[in-house]
C-alpha positions in Angstrom: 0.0 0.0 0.0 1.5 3.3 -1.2 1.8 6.2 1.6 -1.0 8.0 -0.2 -3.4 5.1 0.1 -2.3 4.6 3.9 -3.3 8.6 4.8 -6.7 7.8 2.9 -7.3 5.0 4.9 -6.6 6.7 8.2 -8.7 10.0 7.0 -11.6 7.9 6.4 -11.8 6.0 9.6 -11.8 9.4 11.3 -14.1 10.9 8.8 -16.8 7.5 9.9 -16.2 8.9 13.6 -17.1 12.4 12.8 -20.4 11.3 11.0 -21.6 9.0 14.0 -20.9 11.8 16.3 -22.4 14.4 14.9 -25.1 12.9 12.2 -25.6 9.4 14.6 -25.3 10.9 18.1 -23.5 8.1 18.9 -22.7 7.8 22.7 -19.3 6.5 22.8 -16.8 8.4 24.6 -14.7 9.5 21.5 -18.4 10.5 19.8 -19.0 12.8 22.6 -15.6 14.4 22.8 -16.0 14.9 18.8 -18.8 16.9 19.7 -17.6 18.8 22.8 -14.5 19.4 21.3 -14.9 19.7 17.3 -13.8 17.3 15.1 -11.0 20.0 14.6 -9.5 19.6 17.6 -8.1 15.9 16.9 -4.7 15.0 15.7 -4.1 11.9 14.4 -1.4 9.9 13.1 -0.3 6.4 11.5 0.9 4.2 14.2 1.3 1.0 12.1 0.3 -0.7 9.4 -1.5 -4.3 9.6 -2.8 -6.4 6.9 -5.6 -8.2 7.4 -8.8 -6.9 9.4 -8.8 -9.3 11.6 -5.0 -8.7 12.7 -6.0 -5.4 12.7 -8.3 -5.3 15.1 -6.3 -7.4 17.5 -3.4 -5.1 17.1 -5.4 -2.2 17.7 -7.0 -4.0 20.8 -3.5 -4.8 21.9 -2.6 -0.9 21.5 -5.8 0.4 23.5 -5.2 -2.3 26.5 -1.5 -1.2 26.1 -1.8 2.6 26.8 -4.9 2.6 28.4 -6.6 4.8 26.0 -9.9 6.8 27.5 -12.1 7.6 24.6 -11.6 4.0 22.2 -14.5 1.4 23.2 -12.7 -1.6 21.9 -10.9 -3.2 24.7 -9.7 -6.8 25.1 -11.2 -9.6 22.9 
């Protein structure tokens, strides 16, 4: 996957998250600090790149367990 794919990727995930907190009302943590916030008040960067959805997810499960992230609702699996 070129870099240019990769940044796509990663700007339509967080693009998903700003539609289900503002359009959804979503009441996950991150949806709510999207709207208290504003979407433009988010950075966010490539941390790695897995193939595989399922790898994905596991890493990314991994990650959130890892650093104890506040506003991601997908904890251990």
């Amino acid at each position: 996957m070129k870099g240019a794919a990769k940044k796509k990727t990663l700007k339509q995930r967080w693009l998903g998250h700003v539609y289900k907190a503002e359009k959804l009302q979503e009441m996950w943590g991150l949806s709510a600090a999207i709207r208290e916030h504003g979407s433009d008040n988010f950075s966010m960067d490539l941390l790695e790149v897995i193939r595989g959805k399922k790898d994905a997810f596991a890493r990314e499960a991994y990650l959130i367990n890892k650093y104890k992230t506040q506003l991601n609702t997908r904890k251990k699996q």
